[in-house]
C-alpha positions as CSV (number, residue, x, y, z in Angstrom):
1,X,11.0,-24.2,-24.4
2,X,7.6,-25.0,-24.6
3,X,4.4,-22.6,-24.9
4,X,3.4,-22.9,-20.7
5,X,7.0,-22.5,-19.7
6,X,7.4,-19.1,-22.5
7,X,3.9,-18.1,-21.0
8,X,5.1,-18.2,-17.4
9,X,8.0,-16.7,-17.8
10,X,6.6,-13.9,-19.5
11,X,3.4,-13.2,-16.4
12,X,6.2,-13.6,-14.2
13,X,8.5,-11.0,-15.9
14,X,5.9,-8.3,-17.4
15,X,3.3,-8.8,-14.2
16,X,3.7,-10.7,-11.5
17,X,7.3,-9.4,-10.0
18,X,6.4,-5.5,-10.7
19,X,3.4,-6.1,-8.7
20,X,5.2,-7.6,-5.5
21,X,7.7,-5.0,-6.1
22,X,5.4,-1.9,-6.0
23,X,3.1,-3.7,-2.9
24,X,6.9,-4.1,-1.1
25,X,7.5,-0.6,-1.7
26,X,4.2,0.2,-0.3
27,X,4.6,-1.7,3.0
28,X,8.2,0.0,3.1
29,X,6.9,3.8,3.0
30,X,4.2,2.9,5.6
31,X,6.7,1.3,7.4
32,X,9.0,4.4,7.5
33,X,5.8,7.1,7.7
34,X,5.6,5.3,11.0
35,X,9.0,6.0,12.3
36,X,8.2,9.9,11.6
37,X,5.3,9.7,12.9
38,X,6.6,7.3,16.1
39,X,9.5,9.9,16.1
40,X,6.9,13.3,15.8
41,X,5.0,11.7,18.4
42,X,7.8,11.7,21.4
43,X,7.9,15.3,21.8
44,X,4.2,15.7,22.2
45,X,1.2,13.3,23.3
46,X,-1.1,14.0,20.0
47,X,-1.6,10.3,20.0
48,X,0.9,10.4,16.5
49,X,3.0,7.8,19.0
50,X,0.2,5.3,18.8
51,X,-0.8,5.6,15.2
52,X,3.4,5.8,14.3
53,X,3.4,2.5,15.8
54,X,0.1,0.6,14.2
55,X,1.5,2.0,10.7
56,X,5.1,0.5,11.6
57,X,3.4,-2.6,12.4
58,X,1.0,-3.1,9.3
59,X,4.1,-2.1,7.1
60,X,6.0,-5.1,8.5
61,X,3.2,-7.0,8.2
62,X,2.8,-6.2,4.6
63,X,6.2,-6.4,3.7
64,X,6.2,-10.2,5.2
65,X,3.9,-11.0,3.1
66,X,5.0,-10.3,0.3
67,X,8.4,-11.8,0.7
68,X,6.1,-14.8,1.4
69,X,4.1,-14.7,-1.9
70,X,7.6,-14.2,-3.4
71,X,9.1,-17.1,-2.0
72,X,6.3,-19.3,-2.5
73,X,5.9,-18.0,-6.0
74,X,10.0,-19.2,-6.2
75,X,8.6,-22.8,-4.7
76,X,5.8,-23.5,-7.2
77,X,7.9,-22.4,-10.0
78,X,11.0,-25.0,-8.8
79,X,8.6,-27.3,-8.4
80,X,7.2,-27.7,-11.8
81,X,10.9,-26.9,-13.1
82,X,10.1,-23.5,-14.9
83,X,13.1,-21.6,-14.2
84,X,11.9,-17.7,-13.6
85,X,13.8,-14.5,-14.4
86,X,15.1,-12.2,-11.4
């Protein structure tokens, strides 16, 4: 294994994955603080239904994207044969 394969394996290991991870994470708690707040908003009209919803959507959105970087990370790395860890 050469130095550029060792090197890339160890940024995608020690910082790349943790980072998509913890952003995924992110987008999933927004995603779920705008079910209570979709749910909170039902039983009265605060305007909580309207902001549950925007906060549903950006956490979709967020976590879209970073199954994209993920699998496009997965792409790059096939392509120039370095194999990474899961």
């Amino acid at each position: 294994m050469d130095a550029t394969t060792e090197l890339a394996n160890k940024l995608s290991t020690v910082i790349i994955n943790p980072i998509l991870a913890l952003i995924f994470a992110a987008g999933l708690l927004v995603f779920i603080w705008g079910v209570v707040e979709f749910m909170w908003g039902l039983s009265n009209e605060t305007g909580k239904k309207e902001e549950g919803k925007q906060h549903m959507l950006w956490g979709l959105i967020g976590m879209v994207i970073m199954v994209a970087a993920y699998s496009i990370l997965t792409i790059v790395a096939n392509t120039l044969n370095v194999s990474l860890p899961n």
